[in-house]
Steps between C-alpha positions, in 0.01 A plus 500: 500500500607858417605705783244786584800768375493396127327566217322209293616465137271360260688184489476428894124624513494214240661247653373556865156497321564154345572374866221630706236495243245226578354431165855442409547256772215317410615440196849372550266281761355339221821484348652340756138250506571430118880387576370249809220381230844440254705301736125262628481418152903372431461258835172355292795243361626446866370188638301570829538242851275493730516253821199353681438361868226318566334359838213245574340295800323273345213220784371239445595387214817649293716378307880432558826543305410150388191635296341269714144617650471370858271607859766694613603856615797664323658838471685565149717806396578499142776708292541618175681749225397534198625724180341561185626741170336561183655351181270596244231792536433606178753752489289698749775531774752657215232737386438616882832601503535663189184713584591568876793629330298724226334612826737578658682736229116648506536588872837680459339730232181578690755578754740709258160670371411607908844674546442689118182634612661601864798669330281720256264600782761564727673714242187729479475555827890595509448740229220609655674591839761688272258670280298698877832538601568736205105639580640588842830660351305710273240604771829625741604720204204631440514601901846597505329763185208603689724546798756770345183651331331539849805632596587754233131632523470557882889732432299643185203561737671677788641731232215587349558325145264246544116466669427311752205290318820360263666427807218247642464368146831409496452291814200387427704274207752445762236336697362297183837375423562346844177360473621335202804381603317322783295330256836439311660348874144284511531386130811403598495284813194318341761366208698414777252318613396344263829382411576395855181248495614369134776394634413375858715749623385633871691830583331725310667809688867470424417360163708690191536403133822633314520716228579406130635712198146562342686745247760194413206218495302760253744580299502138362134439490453795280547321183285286300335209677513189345216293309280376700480189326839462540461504880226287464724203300739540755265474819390198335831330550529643855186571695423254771101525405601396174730209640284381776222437234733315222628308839146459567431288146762281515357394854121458383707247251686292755156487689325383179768175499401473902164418403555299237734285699175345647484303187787301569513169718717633799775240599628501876795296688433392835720346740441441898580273790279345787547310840333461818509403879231273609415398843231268634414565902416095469840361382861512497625805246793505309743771541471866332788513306428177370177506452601812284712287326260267444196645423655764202395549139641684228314592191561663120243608286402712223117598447416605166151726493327495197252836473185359327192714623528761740139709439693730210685664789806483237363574247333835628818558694689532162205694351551747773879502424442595178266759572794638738695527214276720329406737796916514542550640105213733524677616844848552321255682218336736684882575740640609129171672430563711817852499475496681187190765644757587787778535260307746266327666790854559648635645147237752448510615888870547465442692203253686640728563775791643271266723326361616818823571706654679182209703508495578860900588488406817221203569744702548821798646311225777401377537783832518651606846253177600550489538872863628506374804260196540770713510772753745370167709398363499851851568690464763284217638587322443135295211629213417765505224723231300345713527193776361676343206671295373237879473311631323774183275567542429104906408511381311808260291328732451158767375731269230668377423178821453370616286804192282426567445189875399534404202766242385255701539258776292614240207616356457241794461259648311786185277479530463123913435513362185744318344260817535265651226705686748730589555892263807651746721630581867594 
């Protein structure tokens, strides 16, 4: 765990994420279900023991180690082991494996698919956390403005330059701007927040993220995104929905060859051993270990079972198998079908994006000269305060815009550059 003195990265909100998240966990559970499932089915070759004890009292009459039946009342303890492996099983033990297998690879996806969808929301919420912190830096500007304009006036004021009514307007936007940078410190500790529960991360308070080089990361984004079909025949080699399905298939395949298995006669060896202790409360015993001796059996066999009508349970079973098959293709369909809907959703919002920060950079650069030429006019005396704000409240707004529009900007083309194939990172 971090220390409460240092600022998260993306890559360590990430990774603490993918530790403490529970619907991660509960999928490397299954994971973890699927490889126990794997190593069940190799011991299906493994010949089992098993040992038996036995004890009877047996009155009147009973019969002896003899196999005689007689009046007589006897006590008998009887042992045994016995082993038995399958030989032949229609291939259904070697298809159990090969699908436990299939299923397993299918686990690690679904599990590989959890931690994609916890990265990307985790990296909103970072960008969001950077994107109020920028909110917040523009709202103390704005103060640190209204401030030295409160400031100037009340000199301006006592000297008789200015009135008194452009004094009080002056801090009446003083007051509006700390009332938005309140909202700003709000905005702000909710993305914290809700970063901080993402990530199953309690201390909320000392909770930081760092900073990154949004110029450097923007400058390279700035070009022309790539096809989205071309993202889309590369997610198809790479996606874990897209794996997990295909994985999926080849399983509903292995399970068809389960069920068929049934057809076959199944062909087991057996093998075990016997003996008893017998002793008659009416006559002289012979010792245990004797008797042990004595009284053992030893026996080979092999059953063969023959499947000849079992009420079309096999039959439907594979008729269900097949069906499986089916619902699995029109799965992998419909995860390409939406695969392709996120990619060209993704394209067009990072396009979107582009357009919209490019056009929010000439707005607050405007805004920027324009307010500079307003403030020089009012320190001059050529301007009324109204003037003045409303120039300020504009370069206020462009700014936030603009800051808006940059973390946007950068998720979504980070979003799209994901489904290139690519690591999200900042």
């Amino acid at each position: 765990m971090l220390s409460a003195q240092q600022t998260w990265s993306l890559e360590q909100c990430v990774d603490y994420a993918i530790q403490n998240n529970i619907t991660v966990q509960k999928m490397a559970l299954q994971r973890d279900n699927q490889e126990l499932n794997l190593k069940t089915s190799k011991l299906s070759f493994v010949p089992n023991l098993n040992a038996n004890v036995g004890q009877n009292f047996s009155f009147g009459r009973a019969t002896g180690n003899d196999n005689i039946t007689t009046s007589q009342s006897m006590a008998s303890t009887s042992f045994g082991v016995s082993s038995s492996m399958p030989l032949f099983s229609g291939l259904r033990i070697t298809n159990q494996i090969a699908s436990d297998k299939l299923n397993l690879q299918a686990a690690v996806e679904d599990l590989n698919k959890a931690k994609e969808s916890l990265t990307i929301n985790v990296t909103g919420y970072y960008l969001n956390i950077l994107y109020y912190k920028e909110l917040l830096a523009i709202a103390n500007n704005q103060i640190i403005l209204s401030k030295s304009q409160v400031d100037n006036t009340e000199k301006l004021v006592k000297n008789g330059k200015k009135s008194e009514s452009e004094l009080y307007e002056n801090k009446a936007q003083l007051a509006t701007d700390e009332q938005t940078r309140t909202e700003a410190q709000n905005s702000l500790q909710l993305a914290i927040l809700n970063m901080c529960q993402a990530i199953n991360y309690h201390d909320i308070t000392n909770f930081s993220v760092a900073e990154i080089d949004a110029e450097k990361l923007l400058a390279s984004m700035i070009g022309t995104l790539s096809s989205p079909y071309e993202a889309y025949n590369t997610s198809l080699a790479v996606r874990p929905s897209i794996k997990a399905s295909e994985i999926r298939i080849e399983s509903s395949k292995k399970d068809l060859k389960i069920a068929e298995s049934a057809y076959y006669p199944q062909l087991n060896l057996q093998a075990g051993y016997n003996t008893g202790y017998y002793h008659s409360f009416q006559a002289e015993n012979s010792a245990f270990g004797k008797q042990l001796g004595d009284n053992s059996s030893e026996v080979i066999a092999l059953s063969l079972s023959i499947p000849i009508f079992n009420r079309l349970s096999t039959m439907n079973k594979v008729k269900q198998a097949r069906i499986n098959i089916l619902t699995q293709e029109l799965e992998l369909e419909n995860a390409k079908q939406t695969l392709l809907k996120e990619i060209q959703t993704a394209y067009y919002n990072a396009l979107a994006a582009r357009d919209k920060y490019i056009a929010a950079g000439k707005t607050s650069e405007s805004s920027r000269i324009a307010f500079e030429f307003e403030q020089a006019k009012y320190d001059g005396g050529k301007s009324t305060p109204f003037d003045f704000n409303n120039a300020k409240t504009r370069l206020e707004k462009a700014q936030a815009q603009e800051t808006q529009a940059k973390y946007e900007f950068i998720f979504r083309t980070k979003i799209f550059d994901f489904y290139n194939g690519n690591d999200i990172t900042l």
